[in-house]
C-alpha positions in Angstrom: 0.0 0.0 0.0 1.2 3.0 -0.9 2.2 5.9 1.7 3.1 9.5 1.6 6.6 10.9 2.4 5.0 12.7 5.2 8.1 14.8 6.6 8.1 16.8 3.9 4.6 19.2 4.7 6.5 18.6 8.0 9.3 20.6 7.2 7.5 22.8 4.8 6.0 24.0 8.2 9.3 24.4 10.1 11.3 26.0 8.2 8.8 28.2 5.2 7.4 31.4 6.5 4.7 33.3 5.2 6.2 35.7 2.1 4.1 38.6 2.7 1.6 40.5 4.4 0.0 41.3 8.0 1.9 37.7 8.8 4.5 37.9 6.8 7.4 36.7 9.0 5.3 33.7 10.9 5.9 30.0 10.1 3.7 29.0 7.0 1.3 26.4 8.0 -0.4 24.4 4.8 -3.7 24.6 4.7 -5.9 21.1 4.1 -6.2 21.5 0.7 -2.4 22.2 -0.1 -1.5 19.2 2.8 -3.5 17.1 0.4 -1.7 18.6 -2.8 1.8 18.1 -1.3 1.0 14.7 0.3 0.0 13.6 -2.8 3.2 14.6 -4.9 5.3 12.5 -2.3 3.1 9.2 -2.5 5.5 6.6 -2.5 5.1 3.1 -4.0 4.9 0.4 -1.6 7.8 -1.4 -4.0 9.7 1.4 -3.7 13.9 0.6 -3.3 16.2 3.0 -1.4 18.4 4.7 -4.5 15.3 5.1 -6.8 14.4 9.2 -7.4 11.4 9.5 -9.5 10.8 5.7 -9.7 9.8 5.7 -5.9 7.1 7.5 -6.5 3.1 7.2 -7.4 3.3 9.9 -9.3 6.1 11.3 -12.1 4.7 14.6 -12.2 1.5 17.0 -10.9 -0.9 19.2 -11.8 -2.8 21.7 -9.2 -5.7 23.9 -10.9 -7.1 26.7 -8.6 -8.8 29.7 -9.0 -7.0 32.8 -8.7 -5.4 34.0 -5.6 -6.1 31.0 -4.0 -2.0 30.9 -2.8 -0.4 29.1 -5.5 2.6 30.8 -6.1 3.5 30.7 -2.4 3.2 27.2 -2.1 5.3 25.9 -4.7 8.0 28.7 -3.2 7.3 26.1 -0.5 8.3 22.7 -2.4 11.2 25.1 -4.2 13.0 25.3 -0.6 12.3 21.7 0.4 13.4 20.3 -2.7 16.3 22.0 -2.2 17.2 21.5 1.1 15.1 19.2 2.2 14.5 15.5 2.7 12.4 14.8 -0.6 14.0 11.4 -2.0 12.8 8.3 -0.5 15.7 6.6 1.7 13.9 3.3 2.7 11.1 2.1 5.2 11.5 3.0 8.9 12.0 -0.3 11.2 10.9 2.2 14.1 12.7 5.1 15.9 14.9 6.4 13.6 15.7 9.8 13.4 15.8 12.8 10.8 17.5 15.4 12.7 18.6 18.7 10.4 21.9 19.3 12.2 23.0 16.3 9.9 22.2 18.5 6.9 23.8 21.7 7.9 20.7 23.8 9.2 20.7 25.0 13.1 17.2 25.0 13.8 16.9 22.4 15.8 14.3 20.7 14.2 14.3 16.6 14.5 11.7 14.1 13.1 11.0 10.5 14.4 9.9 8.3 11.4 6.8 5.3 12.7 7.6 2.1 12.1 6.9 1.5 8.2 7.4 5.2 7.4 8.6 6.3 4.3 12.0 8.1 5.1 13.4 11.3 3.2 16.9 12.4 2.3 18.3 15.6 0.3 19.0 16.0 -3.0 23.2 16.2 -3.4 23.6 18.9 -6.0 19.4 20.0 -6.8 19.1 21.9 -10.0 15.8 23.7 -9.7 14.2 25.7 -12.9 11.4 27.9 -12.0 10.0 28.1 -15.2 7.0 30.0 -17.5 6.7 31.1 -20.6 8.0 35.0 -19.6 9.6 36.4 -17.0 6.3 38.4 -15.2 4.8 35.0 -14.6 8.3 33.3 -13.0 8.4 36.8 -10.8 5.3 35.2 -9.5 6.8 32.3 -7.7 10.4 34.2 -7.5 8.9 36.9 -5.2 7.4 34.8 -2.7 10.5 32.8 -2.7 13.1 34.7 -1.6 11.2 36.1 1.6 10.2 32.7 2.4 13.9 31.8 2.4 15.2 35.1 3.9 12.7 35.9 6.7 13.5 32.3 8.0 15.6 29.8 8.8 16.4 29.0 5.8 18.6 32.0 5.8 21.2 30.1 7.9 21.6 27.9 5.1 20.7 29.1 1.7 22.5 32.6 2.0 22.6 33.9 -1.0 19.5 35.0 -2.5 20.4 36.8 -6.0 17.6 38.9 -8.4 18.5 36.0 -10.9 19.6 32.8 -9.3 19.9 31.3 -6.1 22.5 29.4 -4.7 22.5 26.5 -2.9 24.9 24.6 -0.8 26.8 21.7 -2.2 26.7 23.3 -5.7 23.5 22.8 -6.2 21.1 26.4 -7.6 17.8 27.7 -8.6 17.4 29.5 -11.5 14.4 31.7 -13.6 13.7 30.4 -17.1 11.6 31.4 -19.8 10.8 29.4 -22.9 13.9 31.7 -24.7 16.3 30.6 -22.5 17.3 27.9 -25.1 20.5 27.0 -24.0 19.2 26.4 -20.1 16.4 23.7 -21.1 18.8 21.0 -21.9 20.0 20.9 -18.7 19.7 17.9 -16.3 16.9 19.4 -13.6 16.0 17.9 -10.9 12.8 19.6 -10.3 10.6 21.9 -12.2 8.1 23.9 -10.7 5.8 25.2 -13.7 3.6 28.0 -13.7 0.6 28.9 -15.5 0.8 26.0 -18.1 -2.9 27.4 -19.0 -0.8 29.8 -21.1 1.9 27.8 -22.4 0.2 27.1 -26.1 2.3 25.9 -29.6 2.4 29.8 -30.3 4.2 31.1 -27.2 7.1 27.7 -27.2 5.1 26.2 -24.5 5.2 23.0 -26.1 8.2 22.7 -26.9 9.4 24.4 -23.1 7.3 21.6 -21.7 8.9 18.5 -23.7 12.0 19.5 -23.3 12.1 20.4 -19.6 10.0 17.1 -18.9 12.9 15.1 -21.3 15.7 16.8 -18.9 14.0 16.0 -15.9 13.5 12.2 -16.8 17.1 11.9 -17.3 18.0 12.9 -13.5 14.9 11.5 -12.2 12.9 14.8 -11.3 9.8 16.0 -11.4 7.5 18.8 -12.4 4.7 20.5 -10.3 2.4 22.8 -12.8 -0.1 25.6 -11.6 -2.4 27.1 -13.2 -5.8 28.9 -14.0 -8.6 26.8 -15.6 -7.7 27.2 -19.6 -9.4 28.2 -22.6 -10.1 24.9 -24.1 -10.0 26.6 -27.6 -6.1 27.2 -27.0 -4.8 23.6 -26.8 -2.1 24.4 -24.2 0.0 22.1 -21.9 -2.5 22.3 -19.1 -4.8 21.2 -21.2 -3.1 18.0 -22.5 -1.6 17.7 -18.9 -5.5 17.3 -17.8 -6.7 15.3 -20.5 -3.4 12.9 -20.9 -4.5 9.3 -19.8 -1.3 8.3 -17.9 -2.0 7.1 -14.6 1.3 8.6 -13.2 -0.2 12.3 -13.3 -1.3 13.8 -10.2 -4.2 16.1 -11.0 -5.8 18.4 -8.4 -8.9 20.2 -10.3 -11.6 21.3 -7.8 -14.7 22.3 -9.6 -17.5 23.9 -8.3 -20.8 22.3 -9.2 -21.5 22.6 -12.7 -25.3 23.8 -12.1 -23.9 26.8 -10.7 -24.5 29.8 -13.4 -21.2 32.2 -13.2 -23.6 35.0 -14.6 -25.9 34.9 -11.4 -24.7 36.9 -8.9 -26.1 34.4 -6.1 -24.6 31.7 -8.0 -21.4 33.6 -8.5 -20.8 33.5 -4.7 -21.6 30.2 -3.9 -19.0 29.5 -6.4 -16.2 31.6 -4.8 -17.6 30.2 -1.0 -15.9 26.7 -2.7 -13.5 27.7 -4.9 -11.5 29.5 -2.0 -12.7 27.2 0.8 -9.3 25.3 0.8 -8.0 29.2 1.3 -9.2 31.0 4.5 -6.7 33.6 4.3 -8.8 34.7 1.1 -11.8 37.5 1.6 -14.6 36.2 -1.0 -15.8 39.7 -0.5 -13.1 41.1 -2.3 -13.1 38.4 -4.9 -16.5 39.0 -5.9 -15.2 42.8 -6.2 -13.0 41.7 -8.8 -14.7 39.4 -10.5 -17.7 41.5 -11.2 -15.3 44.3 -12.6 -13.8 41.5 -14.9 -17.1 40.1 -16.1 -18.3 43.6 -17.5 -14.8 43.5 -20.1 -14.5 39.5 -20.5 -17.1 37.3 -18.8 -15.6 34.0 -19.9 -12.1 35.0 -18.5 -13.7 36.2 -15.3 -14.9 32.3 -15.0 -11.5 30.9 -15.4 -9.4 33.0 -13.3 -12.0 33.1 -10.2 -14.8 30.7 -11.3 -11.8 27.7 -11.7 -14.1 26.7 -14.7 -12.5 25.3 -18.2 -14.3 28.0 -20.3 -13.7 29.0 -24.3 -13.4 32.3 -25.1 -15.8 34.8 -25.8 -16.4 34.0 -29.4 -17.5 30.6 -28.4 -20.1 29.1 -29.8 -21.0 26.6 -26.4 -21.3 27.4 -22.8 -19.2 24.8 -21.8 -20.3 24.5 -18.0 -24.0 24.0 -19.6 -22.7 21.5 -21.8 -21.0 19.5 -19.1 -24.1 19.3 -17.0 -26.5 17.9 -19.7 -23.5 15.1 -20.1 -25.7 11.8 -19.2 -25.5 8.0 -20.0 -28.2 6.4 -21.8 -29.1 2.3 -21.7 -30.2 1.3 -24.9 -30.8 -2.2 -26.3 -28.3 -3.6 -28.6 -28.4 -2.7 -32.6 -30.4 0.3 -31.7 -30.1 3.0 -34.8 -29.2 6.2 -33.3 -28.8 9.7 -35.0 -26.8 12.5 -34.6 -27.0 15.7 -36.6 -25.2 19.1 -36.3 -24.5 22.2 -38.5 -20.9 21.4 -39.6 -18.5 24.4 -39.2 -17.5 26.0 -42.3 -14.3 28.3 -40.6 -11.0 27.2 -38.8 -12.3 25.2 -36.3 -14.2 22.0 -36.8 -16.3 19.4 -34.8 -16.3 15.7 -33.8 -19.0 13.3 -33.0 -17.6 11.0 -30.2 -18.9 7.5 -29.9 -17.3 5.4 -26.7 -19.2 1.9 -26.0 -19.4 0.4 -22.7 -20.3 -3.2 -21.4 -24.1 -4.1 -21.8 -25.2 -2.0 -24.4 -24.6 1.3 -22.4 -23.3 3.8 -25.1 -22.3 7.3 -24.2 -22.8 9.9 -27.4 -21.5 13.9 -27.2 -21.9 15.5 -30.7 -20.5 19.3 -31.4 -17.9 19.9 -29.1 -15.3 22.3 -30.5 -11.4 21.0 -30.0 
């Protein structure tokens, strides 16, 4: 049975402290919904063998969808520092009693964990490379900023001292650098972990694509892994989120907390109930103000006012199909066998074009979706 490396959100809460704001300064204590997320990432296989990276784990690489400022870009400045400095590659089953104590690994704090017998147990990285990473450099400024407070305000200053505008080193040799998808000449390199941000906006157009390969190819060869963040997407703009979602490996972890699809994003009532769930997993959030923004969006671009606060996979404005309306008619009809059935549409004469999906099931039970745009 599988388990999670459970000193990790430990640490996280030891040694991360809150970026910014009224607290900024005090420890930063995960909230349920990001315990899950991070839990989750460090699942390791019940086969797993002391020496493995990647390998010991469920999953190779995850996904977290959220609405905006839910906290995202603080909390992977959270897994930046522990995969960094801190014990995130599995080092065998506890017998009972044994120690992690962070005097072995150079930091002061004081801090010591006692693994349960059966316990997954953690070890550092020996030389991390880290590549925050996004498709410009406003979006990596994101996770940077929250990053180097977390690291400076804490202590984790003791040990990661040098906090630069561009890269960060680490001790043993080991660094943390910004990339975009221009910086050619990094995305070869052999990371060890790539946190990924906004992947909603990393389309065929922008490099995405090729950013995302090719970071996921140099990651494979140290055995890394990638975290990606993002808004819900505009399913008209096939980006990496997108495939990341819809990809049917079983070795993805994907964290996508809709709100009930019944709920209408142009009702004001239902508008709130939506942010009430979207942001429950985020109490430091003030729906209040939320709604503020959201109704200011909604008057320029209502269909991007449902993705960023809604956390709703909506197409664009010159959509055709109200996609949360289409996903709540979705049903599955029993039929008897050799039944005719007909489907007809009015085929698209422009760019786009439409499909007519057929997927059978066991005992006659067919499920049928005709028009949707890809």
């Amino acid at each position: 049975m599988a388990s999670p490396l459970l000193i990790v959100p430990e640490w996280v809460e030891q040694h991360c402290v809150i970026p910014d704001g009224d607290n900024r300064g005090n420890p930063f204590v995960l909230g349920d919904e990001q315990f899950t997320f991070v839990a989750n990432h460090y699942m390791v296989r019940s086969d797993a063998l002391v020496g493995q990276k990647a390998e010991a784990f469920i999953f190779r690489r995850s996904q977290l969808v959220r609405a905006q400022k839910w906290g995202k870009s603080p909390l992977i400045g959270a897994f930046v520092c522990v995969e960094g400095v801190g014990p995130v590659l599995f080092d065998g089953f506890a017998s009972g009693r044994e120690m992690y104590d962070c005097r072995d690994f150079g930091c002061g704090c004081g801090w010591a964990y006692e693994y349960d017998q059966g316990e997954p147990m953690g070890r550092p990285w020996s030389t991390p490379l880290i590549q925050i990473t996004a498709t410009s450099e406003d979006q990596t400024d994101n996770t940077y900023d929250a990053l180097r407070p977390m690291i400076e305000l804490g202590p984790l200053a003791e040990i990661i001292r040098h906090t630069g505008e561009e890269f960060i080193r680490l001790p043993g040799g080991g660094r943390i650098d910004v990339v975009t998808s221009k910086a050619n000449s990094r995305l070869g390199q052999r990371v060890t972990f790539a946190p990924q941000d906004e992947t909603g906006l990393w389309v065929k157009s922008n490099g995405g694509h090729k950013l995302a390969s090719t970071q996921r190819r140099g990651l494979a060869g140290m055995g890394g892994r990638a975290i990606e963040t993002t808004n819900a997407w505009d399913p008209a703009q096939d980006s990496v989120a997108q495939r990341t979602f819809e990809a049917p490996s079983k070795d993805i972890n994907k964290d996508f907390r809709q709100p009930p699809a019944h709920l209408s994003f142009g009702d004001k009532r239902d508008r709130h109930k939506m942010f009430v769930f979207n942001y429950a997993g985020a109490p430091w959030v003030s729906v209040a103000a939320i709604e503020a923004e959201a109704a200011e969006l909604v008057q320029k671009d209502k269909a991007e006012a449902e993705r960023f606060f809604g956390n709703r996979i909506v197409a664009g404005s010159g959509a055709w199909l109200d996609f949360a309306r289409w996903e709540s008619k979705k049903a599955t009809h029993v039929v008897p066998d050799k039944t005719p059935i007909v489907l007809g549409f009015d085929g698209s004469d422009v760019d786009d074009w439409t499909g007519i999906g057929h997927v059978p099931l066991s005992g006659g039970v067919s499920q049928h979706r005709a028009g949707q745009l890809f």
